[in-house]
N, C-alpha and C positions, 0 to 999 in steps of 0.2 A: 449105540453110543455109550461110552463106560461114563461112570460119575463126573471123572476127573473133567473128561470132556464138556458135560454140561455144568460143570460149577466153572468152568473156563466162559462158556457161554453167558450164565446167570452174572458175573462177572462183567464180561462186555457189555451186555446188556444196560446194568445198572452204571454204567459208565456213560453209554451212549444218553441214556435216559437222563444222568445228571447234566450234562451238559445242553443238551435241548433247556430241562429249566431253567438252567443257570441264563441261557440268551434270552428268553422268554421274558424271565422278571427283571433282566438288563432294559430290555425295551420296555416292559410294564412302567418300572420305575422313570426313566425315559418320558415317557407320558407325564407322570405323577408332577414331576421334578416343574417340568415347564409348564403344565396347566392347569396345575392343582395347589400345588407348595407355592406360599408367596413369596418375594424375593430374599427377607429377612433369611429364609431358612434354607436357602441354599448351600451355605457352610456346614451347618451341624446335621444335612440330610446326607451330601456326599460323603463327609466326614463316617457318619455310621454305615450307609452302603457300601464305602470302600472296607471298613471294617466285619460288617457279617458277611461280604463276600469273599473276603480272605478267610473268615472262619471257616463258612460252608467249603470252600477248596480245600481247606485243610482236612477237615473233616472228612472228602471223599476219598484223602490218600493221595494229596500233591505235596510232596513235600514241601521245605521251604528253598531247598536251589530253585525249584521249577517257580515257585511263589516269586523271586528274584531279594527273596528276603534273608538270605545265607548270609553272616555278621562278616566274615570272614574274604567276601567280594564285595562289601560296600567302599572301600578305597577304589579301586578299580571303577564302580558305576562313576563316584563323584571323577575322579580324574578323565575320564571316558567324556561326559558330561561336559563338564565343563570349558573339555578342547572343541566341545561341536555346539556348546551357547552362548558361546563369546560371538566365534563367525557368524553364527546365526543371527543372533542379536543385529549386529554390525551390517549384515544383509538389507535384515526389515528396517534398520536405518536407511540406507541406498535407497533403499526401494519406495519409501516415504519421502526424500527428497527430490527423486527423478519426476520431472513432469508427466511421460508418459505413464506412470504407474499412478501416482497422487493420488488419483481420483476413488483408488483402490483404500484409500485411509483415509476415506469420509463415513461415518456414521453417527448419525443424532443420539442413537443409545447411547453411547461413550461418552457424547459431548453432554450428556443429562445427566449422566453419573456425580451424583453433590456428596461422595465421599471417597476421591482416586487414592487417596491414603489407603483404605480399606482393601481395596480392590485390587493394590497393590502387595500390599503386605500381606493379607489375609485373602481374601475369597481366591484371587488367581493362582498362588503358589500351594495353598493348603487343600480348597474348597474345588480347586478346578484341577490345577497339576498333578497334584500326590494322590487322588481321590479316584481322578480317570484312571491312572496311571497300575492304581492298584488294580481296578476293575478290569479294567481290558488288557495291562501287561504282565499284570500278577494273577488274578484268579482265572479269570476267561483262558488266559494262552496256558495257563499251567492244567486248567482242566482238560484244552483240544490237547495236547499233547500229550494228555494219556492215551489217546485213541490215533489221532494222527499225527504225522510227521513232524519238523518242527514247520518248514515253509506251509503246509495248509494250516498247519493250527495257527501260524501269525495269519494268513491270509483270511479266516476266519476271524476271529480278532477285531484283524482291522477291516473288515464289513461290517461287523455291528458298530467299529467306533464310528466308520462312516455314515451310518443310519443315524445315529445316536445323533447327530448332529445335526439330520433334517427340520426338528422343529424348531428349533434355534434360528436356523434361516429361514423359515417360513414368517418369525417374527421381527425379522430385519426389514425394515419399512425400502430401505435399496433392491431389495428382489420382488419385494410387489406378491412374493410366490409365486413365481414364474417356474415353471419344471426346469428349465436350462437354469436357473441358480440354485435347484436347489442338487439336480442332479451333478452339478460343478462341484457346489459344497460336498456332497458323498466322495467324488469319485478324491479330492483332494484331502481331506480329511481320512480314508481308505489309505491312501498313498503316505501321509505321514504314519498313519496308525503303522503300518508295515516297515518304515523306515526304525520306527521306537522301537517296534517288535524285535526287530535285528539287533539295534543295541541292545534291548533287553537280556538277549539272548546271550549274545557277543560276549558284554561283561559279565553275565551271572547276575547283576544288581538290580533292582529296581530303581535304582537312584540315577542312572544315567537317563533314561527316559523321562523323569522326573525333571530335572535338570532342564533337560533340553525345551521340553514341554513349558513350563512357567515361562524361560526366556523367552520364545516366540512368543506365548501372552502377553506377558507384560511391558515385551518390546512394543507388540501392535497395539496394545493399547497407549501408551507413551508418547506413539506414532500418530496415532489418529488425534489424540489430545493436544498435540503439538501443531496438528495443521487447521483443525480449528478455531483454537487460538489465533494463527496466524493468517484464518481466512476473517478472522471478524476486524481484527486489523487492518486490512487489506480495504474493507468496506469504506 
């Protein structure tokens, strides 16, 4: 084997390897996030995790196209974006008012929430949207993709965003923690992670997934705020 060959190797290697850590202390943090960190800190934890994990990507040699942070494609993300958060949006409205769905936009979390200004303005668009978004559309997909494809490196991706999202619903008082809600929550969470991924990609930007992302939040939350209001009315 001549040199070339093995600095080719030592190369892969420390690629494959960065990426193993980078999922590793996705999930670590993951832990931290939901049963360690109190809720106060939610903002300024995702805030820095979205941030040293764009550094560390940067750091291993993902540029900033693969990052989705190229200056020169963020017209594109927002326009992109904003053609798929409108309908979106408008969707989880429908679907909040169809009887058969309803029942789907009941949770006591939401309805205990004593600051939806906040929640609104701040933890979901900054603290949840822009934060994920970095982590698994910007650093994670920009790291798989130095080793594989673009379709396994989103498909990658959005498996850990789908995990990512297990104890969350483990702490939903509606699943009990039942395996069938929590393995629902993966496989559908997986399923949008992948649908971003492709924007992601699509536009160059991180800002169309961004985009997209906060609107379904802040719609279901809006949504679920709206029908308990109007089930205590009802009473």
């Amino acid at each position: 084997m001549s040199s070339s060959d093995r600095d080719d190797d030592t190369e892969m290697d420390r690629r494959y390897r960065a990426e193993v850590a980078a999922a590793l202390a996705t999930l670590g943090y993951s832990a931290v996030l939901n049963r360690l960190l109190p809720d106060v800190a939610h903002v300024p934890a995702n805030v820095t995790a979205a941030g040293i994990s764009t550094m560390v990507a940067k750091a291993a040699g993902v540029p900033l196209d693969d990052l989705g942070l190229a200056p020169g494609r963020f017209a594109d993300g927002l326009q992109v974006g904003a053609s798929v958060a409108g309908p979106t949006a408008a969707a989880i409205a429908i679907a909040a008012a169809a009887p058969a769905t309803r029942r789907f936009f009941r949770d006591a979390r939401v309805l205990g929430v004593e600051r939806p200004a906040y929640e609104i303005g701040l933890r979901i668009p900054i603290g949840t949207a822009l934060s994920e978004e970095l982590i698994f559309r910007g650093a994670l997909l920009g790291l798989f993709r130095m080793n594989h494809s673009t379709p396994v490196a989103i498909a990658m991706s959005s498996a850990l965003f789908g995990i990512w999202h297990v104890l969350p619903t483990l702490e939903s008082p509606q699943t009990e923690a039942a395996l069938g809600a929590v393995l629902t929550a993966v496989a559908v969470t997986a399923a949008a992670g992948c649908a971003l991924g492709w924007m992601r990609v699509r536009t160059g930007s991180i800002a169309a997934p961004v985009l997209v992302h906060a609107a379904v939040n802040v719609s279901a939350f809006a949504a679920v705020r709206f029908i308990g209001r109007r089930d205590r009315r009802a009473r």
